[in-house]
VMD Tcl script that draws the C-alpha trace (Angstrom):
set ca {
  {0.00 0.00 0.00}
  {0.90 3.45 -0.84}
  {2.32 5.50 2.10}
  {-0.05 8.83 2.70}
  {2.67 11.22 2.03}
  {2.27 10.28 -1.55}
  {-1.18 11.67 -1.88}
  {-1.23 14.46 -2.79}
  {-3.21 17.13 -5.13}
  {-1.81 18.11 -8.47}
  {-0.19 21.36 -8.28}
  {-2.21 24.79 -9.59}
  {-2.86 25.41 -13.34}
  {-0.35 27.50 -15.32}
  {-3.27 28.64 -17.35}
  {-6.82 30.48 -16.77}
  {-8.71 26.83 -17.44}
  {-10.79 25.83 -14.66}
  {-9.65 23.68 -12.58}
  {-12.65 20.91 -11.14}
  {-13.21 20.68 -7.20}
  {-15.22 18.10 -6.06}
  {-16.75 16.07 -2.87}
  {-17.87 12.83 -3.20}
  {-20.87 12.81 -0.23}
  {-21.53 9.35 -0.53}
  {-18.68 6.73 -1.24}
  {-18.59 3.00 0.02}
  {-14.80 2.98 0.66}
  {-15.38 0.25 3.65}
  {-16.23 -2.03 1.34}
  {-14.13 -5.33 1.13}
  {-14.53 -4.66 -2.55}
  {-11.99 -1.35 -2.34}
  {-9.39 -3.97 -0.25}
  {-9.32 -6.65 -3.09}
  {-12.22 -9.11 -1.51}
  {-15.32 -10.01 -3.66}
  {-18.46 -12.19 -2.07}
  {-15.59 -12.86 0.68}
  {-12.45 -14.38 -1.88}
  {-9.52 -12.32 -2.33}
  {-8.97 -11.44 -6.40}
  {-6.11 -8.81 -5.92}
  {-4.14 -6.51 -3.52}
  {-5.39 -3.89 -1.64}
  {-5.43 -0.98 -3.83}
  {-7.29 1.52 -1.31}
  {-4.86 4.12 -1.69}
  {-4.80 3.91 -5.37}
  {-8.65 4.55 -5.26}
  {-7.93 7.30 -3.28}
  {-4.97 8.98 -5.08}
  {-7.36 8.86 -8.19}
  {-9.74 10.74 -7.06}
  {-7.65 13.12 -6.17}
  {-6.21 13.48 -9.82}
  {-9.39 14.24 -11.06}
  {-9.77 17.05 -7.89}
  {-11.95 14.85 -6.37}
  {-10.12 15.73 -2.72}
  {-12.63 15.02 -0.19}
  {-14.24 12.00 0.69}
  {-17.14 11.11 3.12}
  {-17.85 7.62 3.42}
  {-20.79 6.77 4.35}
  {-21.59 4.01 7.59}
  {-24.62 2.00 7.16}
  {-23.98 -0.83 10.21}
  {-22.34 -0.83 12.99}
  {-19.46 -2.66 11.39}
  {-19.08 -0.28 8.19}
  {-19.36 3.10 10.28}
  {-16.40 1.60 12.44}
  {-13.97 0.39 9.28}
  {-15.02 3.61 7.65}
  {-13.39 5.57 10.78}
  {-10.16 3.52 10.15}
  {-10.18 4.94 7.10}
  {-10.47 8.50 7.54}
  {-7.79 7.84 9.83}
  {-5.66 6.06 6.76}
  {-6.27 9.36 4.73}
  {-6.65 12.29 6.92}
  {-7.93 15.44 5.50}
  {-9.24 13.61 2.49}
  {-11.58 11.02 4.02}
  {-14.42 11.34 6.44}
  {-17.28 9.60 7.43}
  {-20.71 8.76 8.44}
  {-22.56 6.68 11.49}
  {-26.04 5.43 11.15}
  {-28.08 2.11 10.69}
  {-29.25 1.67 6.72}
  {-32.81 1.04 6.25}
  {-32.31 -2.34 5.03}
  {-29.77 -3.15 8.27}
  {-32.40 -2.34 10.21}
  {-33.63 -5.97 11.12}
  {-30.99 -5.42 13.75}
  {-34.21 -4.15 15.75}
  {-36.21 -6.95 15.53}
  {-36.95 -10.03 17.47}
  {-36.80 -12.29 14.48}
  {-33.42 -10.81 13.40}
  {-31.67 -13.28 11.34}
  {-30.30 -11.49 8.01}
  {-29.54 -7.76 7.52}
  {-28.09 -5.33 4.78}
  {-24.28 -4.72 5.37}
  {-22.16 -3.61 2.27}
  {-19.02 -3.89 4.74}
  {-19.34 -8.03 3.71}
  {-18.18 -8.78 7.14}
  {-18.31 -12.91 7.33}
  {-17.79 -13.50 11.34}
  {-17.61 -17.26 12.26}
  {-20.00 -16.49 15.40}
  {-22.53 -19.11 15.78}
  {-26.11 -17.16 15.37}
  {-27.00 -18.36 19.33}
  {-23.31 -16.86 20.34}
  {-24.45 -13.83 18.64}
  {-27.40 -13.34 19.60}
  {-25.77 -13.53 23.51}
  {-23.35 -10.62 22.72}
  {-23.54 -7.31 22.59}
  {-26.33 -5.91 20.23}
  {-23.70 -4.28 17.92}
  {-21.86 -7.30 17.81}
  {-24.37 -9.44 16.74}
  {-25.61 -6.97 14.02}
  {-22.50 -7.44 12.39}
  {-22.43 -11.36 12.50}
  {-23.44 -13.35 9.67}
  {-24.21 -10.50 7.44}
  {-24.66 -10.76 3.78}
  {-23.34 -7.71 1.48}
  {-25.89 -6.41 -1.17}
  {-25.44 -3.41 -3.90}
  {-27.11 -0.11 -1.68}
  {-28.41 1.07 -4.75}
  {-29.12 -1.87 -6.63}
  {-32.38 -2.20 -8.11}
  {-34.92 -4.56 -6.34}
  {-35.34 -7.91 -6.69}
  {-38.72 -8.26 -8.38}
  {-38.81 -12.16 -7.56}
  {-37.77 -11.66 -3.71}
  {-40.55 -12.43 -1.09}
  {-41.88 -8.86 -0.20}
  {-43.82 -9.50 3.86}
  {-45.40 -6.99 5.13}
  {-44.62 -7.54 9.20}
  {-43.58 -10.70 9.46}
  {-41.13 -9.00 12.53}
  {-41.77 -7.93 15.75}
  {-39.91 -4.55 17.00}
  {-37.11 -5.46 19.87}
  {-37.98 -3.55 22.55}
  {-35.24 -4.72 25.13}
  {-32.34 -4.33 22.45}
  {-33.36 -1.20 20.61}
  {-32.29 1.18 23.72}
  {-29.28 -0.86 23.46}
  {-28.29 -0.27 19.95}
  {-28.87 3.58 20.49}
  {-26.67 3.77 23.23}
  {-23.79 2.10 21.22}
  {-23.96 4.03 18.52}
  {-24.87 7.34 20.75}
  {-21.35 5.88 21.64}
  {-19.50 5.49 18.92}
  {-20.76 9.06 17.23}
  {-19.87 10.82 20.72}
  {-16.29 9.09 20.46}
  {-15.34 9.97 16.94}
  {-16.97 13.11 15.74}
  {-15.50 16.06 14.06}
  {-12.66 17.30 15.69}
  {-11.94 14.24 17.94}
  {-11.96 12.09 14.84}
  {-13.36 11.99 11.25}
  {-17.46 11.46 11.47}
  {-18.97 14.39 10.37}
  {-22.69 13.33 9.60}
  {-25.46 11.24 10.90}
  {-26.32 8.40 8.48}
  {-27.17 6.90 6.15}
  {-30.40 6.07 7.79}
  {-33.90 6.80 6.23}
  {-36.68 4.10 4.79}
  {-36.52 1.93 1.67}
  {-39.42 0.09 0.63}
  {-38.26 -1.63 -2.65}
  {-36.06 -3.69 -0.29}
  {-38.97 -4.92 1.82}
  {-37.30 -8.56 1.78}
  {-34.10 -7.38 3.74}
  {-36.04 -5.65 6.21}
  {-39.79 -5.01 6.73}
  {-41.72 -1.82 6.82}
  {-42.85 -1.85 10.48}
  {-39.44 -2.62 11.65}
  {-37.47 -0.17 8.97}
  {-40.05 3.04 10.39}
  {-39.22 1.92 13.95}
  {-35.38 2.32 13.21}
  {-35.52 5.32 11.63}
  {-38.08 6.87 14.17}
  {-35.82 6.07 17.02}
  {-31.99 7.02 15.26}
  {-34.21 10.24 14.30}
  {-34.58 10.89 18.03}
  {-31.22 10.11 18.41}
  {-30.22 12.93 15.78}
  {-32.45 15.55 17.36}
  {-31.03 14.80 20.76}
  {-27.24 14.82 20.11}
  {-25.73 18.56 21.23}
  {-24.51 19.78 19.04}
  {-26.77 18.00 16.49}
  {-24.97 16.53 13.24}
  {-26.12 16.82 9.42}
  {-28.19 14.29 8.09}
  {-26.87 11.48 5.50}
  {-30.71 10.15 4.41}
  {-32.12 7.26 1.98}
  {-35.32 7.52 0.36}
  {-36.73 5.17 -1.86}
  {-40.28 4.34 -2.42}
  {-41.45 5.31 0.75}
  {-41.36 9.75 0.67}
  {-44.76 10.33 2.28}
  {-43.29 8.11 5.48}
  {-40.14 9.45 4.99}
  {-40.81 13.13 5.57}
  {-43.59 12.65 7.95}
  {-40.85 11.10 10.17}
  {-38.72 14.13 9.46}
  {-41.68 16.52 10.60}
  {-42.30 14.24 13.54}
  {-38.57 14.68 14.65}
  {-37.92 18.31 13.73}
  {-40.91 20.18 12.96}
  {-43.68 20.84 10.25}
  {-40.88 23.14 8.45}
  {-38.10 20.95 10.21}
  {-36.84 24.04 11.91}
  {-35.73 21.93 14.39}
  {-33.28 20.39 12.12}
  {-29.91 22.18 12.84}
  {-27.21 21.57 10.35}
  {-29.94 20.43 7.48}
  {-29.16 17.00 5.91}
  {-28.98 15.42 1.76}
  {-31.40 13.36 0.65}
  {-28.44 11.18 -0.94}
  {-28.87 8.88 -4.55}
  {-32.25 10.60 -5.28}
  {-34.57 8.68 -7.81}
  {-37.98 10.01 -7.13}
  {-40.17 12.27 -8.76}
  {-40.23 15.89 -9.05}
  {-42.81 16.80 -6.67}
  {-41.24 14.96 -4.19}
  {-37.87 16.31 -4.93}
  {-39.34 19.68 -4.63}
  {-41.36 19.27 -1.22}
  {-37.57 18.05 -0.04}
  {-35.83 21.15 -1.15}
  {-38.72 23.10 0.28}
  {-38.05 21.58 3.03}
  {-34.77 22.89 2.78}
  {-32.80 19.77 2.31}
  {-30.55 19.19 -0.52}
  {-30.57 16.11 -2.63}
  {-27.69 14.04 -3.73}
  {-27.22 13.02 -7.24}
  {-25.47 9.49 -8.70}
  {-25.25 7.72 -11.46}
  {-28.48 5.70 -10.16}
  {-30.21 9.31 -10.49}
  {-29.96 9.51 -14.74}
  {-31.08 5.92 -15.42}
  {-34.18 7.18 -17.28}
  {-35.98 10.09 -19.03}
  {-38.13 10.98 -16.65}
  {-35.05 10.97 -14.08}
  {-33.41 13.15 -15.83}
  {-36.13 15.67 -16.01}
  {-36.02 15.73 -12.19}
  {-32.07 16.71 -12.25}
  {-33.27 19.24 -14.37}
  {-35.14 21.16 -11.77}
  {-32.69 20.37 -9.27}
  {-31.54 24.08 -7.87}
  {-28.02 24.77 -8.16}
  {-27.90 25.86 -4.13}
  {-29.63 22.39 -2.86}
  {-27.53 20.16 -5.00}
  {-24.66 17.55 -4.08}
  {-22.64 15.28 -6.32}
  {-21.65 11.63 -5.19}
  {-20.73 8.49 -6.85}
  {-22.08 5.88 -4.12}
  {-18.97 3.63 -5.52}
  {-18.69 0.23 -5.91}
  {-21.95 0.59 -6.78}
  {-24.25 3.33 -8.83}
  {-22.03 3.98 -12.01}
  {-23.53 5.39 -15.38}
  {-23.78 2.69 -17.87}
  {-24.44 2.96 -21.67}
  {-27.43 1.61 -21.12}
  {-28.88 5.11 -18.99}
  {-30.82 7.85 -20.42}
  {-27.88 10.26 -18.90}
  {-24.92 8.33 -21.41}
  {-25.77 10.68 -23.62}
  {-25.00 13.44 -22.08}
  {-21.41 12.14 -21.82}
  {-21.37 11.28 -25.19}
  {-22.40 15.05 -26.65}
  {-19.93 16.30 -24.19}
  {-17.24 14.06 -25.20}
  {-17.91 14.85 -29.05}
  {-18.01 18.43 -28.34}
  {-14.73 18.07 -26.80}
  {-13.09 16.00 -29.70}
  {-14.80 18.61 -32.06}
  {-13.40 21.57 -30.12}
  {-9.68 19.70 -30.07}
  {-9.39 19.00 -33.52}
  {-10.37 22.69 -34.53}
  {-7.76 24.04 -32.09}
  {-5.19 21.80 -33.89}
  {-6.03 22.68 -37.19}
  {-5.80 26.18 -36.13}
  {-2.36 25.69 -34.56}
  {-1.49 23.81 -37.82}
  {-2.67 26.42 -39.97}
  {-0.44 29.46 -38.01}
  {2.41 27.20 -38.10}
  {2.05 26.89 -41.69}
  {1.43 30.45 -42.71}
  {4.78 31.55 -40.34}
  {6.32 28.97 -42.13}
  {5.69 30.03 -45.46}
  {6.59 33.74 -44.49}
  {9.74 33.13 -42.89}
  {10.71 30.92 -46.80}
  {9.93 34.04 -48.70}
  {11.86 36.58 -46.14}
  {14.65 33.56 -46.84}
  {14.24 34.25 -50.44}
  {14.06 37.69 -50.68}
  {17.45 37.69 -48.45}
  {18.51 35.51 -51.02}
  {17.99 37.10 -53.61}
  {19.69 40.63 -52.41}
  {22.44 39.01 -51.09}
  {23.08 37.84 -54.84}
  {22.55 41.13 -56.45}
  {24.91 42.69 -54.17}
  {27.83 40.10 -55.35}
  {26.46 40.38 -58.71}
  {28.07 44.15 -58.79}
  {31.62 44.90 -59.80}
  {33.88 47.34 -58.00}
  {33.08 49.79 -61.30}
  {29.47 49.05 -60.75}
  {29.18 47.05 -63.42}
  {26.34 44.71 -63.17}
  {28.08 41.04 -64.30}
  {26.09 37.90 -65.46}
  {23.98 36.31 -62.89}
  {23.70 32.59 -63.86}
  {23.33 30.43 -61.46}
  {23.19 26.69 -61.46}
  {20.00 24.99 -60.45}
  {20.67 24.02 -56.74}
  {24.09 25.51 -56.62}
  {23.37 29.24 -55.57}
  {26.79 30.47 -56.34}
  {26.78 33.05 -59.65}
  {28.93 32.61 -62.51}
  {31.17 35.14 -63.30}
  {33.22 33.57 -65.90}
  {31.29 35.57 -68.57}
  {30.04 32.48 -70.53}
  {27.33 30.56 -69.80}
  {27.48 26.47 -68.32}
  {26.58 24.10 -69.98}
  {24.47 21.86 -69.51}
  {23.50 17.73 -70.30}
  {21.81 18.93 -73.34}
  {24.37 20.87 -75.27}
  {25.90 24.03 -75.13}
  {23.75 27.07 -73.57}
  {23.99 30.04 -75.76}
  {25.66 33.31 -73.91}
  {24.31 35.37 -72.12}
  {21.70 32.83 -72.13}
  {19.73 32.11 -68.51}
  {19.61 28.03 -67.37}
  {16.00 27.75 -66.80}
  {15.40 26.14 -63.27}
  {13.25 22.65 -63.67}
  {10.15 23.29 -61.35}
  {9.97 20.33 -58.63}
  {6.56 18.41 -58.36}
  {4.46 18.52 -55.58}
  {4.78 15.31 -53.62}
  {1.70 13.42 -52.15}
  {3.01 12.67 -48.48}
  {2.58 8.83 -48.30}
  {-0.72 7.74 -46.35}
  {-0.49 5.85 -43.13}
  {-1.34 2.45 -43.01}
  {-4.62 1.89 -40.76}
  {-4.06 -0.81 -37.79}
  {-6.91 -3.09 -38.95}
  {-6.89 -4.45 -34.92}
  {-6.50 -0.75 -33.44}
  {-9.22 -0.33 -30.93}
  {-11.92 2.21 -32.07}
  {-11.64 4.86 -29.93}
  {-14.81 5.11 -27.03}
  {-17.42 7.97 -27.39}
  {-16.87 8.33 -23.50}
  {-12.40 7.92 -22.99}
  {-11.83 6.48 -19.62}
  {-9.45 8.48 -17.40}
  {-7.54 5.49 -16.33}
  {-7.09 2.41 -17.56}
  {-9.45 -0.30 -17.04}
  {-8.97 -3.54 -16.07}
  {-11.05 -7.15 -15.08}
  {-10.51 -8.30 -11.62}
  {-8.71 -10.87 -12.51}
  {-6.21 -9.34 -14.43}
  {-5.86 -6.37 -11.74}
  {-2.97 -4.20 -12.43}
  {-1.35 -1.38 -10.23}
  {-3.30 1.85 -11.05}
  {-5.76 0.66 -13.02}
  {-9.50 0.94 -12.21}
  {-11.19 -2.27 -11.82}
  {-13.95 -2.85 -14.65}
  {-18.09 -2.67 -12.98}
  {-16.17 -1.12 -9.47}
  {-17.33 2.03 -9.27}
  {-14.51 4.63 -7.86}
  {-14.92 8.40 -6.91}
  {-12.59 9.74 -9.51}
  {-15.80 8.85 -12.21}
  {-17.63 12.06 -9.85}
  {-16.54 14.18 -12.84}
  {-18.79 12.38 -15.11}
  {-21.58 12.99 -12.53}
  {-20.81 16.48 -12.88}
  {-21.00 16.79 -16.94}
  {-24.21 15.24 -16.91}
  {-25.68 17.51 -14.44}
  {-24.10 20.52 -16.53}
  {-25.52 19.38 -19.74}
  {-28.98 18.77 -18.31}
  {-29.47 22.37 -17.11}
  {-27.53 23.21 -19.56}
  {-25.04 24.98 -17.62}
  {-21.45 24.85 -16.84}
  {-19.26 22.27 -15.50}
  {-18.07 25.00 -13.22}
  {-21.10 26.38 -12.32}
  {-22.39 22.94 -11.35}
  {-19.21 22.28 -9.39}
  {-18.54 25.34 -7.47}
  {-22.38 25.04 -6.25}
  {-21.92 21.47 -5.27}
  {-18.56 22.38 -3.35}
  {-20.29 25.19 -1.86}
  {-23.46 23.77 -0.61}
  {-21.06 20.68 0.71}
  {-18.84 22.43 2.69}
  {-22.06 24.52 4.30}
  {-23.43 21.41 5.72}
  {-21.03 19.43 6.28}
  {-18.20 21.54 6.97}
  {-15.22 19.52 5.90}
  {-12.77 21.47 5.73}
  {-10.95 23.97 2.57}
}
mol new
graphics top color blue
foreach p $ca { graphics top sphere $p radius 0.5 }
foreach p [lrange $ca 0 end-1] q [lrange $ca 1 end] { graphics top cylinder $p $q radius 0.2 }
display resetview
């Protein structure tokens, strides 16, 4: 593993071009995924730091990770430890972790893939935290649901002897390590999420969030929300109100509505609310989403990747937004070259006729006598030197008359010879990749691993977003920045 001293930020431009600044609100780095581990076998080395030192290339230098277990909130604190000033974090239980508060717990969401050997009775016997993080089984957070998983409707009761207990601990654990004792800056992710009713039910998913939200409102100073939403808004904000208010005045340091797929209304009621919404790759995957992002406002908008997971694929109504931009910037490179090619050749072409002209008077001037008598000026093709002999040269062909000029032989224009085409060169993508991309199995060191989604791909977040409203890259980042560092208040 790379030692931190290496990562660092490029150095600043030498030129007026804007430089991109982003903050990726919502990346999975605790994954086992980022540390070589798929479904729990190691494919390749740990390449954390080369995750992270990409996204900083791209000026992607901050980092919040988001904690969605016990178990993920406290490997995502290692983490921000591994990377300080570039990496912090969240703490909260994820809507479809939330079985945790159930008497029937037996399976839960957690995208940390942690694979303890605990026996489900020894777990059950430890401490509630503990045996929320036993015998877990890792599933995309954004993945779309499983339209053949069982859906229940309460098939759970709520816990009421452990649920006291897992506030306390992770009361605990957000007491120990927040901002400036350690790297947690935000409460979450935590919300509802009702297209994953197989991972946890309804009843026990609104009792979770109901009682972390009470959690939120209580802490002193209170902490910025990190929420989920999905399929479930009208719940979802009438928790909020319960917690914080009709107009959530309550709510102290605001929150983000993070990997927002819902519809406009409800994305407007949220920013009316005055929360901001996070956008990912998840958030372009059709026409109508994108119409949403449309009406996004610049001052309630966030950008994230929600890596490994969440990346835009060719198959989403927002690749072609890349794929304009891209074009535009091929289109925009090859006129600049031309143009450069052009200058070059008209100062080229001047600077052979001020040659010529130089030439030419430098010959006239030897082509004077010291009486000022002018004397022949023959020259022969390609020589350059003047005869002075008084008789002309002669040439292959006979004998040139005197006085008689050797007419130069004009020289063809020559057809430059035509490069070959590489019948097995690879045509070139419509969207480049910034890095090179690799399978798993054939990982290499700094390469991005192919279907892993990493934070340096935020800046293809942001050039959708820009293209939508049809705005700016620069305008869309410096809001995102902006509104990030308001709520959040990681640091410049």
């Amino acid at each position: 593993m790379a030692s931190n001293s290496t990562l660092a930020s490029n150095g600043p431009s030498e030129t007026t071009t804007y430089k991109p600044r982003y903050i990726d609100i919502g990346i999975n780095l605790a994954d086992p995924i980022f540390r070589g581990h798929y479904h729990g076998k190691p494919r390749h080395p740990d390449d954390l730091a080369g995750v992270v030192q990409r996204a900083i290339d791209v000026g992607c230098t901050k980092l919040i990770v988001t904690g969605s277990s016990f178990k993920s909130s406290r490997d995502a604190l290692k983490i921000a430890q591994e990377f300080p000033h570039h990496v912090y974090t969240t703490a909260g239980i994820h809507p479809c972790s939330s079985s945790i508060f159930s008497t029937s717990h037996h399976m839960h969401h957690d995208e940390s893939g942690s694979e303890s050997e605990t026996s489900p009775a020894a777990a059950t016997a430890a401490a509630p935290e503990t045996a929320a993080d036993s015998a877990s089984t890792p599933i995309p957070i954004c993945a779309d649901p499983d339209p053949d998983a069982p859906q229940p409707e309460d098939p759970s009761l709520i816990d009421h002897v452990r649920t006291p207990q897992l506030i306390a601990s992770l009361s605990n654990l957000i007491d120990s390590n927040r901002s400036p004792k350690g790297g947690l800056i935000a409460f979450g992710e935590f919300g509802l999420d009702y297209d994953r009713l197989h991972y946890c039910s309804r009843t026990i998913q609104l009792h979770s969030f109901r009682a972390q939200l009470s959690l939120a409102a209580s802490l002193t100073p209170q902490l910025p929300l990190f929420l989920h939403s999905r399929a479930a808004h009208r719940d979802f904000v009438d928790c909020l109100k319960e917690a914080f208010g009709p107009n959530l005045e309550r709510l102290e340091k605001g929150g983000v509505v993070h990997s927002f797929t819902g519809t406009l209304e409800e994305m407007q009621e949220l920013m009316d609310l005055g929360l901001f919404i996070g956008v990912n790759g998840c958030s372009f995957k059709t026409e109508e989403n994108c119409a949403v992002v449309k009406q996004i406002r610049l001052d309630r908008i966030m950008l994230e990747t929600d890596g490994p997971w969440c990346e835009v694929r060719g198959g989403h109504e927002g690749w072609k937004y890349l794929v304009k931009y891209y074009a535009r910037e091929r289109e925009a490179k090859e006129k600049a070259e031309a143009e450069a090619k052009a200058k070059a050749d008209e100062e080229a072409r001047k600077k052979k006729v001020e040659e010529e002209e130089e030439a030419a008077k430098a010959l006239a001037d030897v082509s004077i006598n010291g009486n000022g008598t002018e004397l022949p000026t023959e020259v022969e093709a390609g020589d350059g030197t003047p005869d002075v002999s008084g008789t002309s040269t002669p040439n292959p062909s006979g004998q040139q008359q005197p006085g008689q000029k050797r007419e130069r032989r004009k020289k063809q224009p020559q057809t430059p010879p035509q490069p070959k085409k590489n019948k097995n060169a690879k045509k070139e993508s419509e969207v480049p990749e910034r890095f090179k991309v690799v399978k798993k199995e054939k990982w290499e060191e700094g390469a991005m691993v192919k279907g892993r989604n990493e934070p340096c791909t935020i800046e293809r977040i942001a050039i959708i977003v820009a293209d939508i409203k049809g705005v700016s890259v620069e305008e869309v980042c410096e809001a995102a920045w902006k509104n990030t560092v308001k709520v959040f208040g990681v640091e410049e």
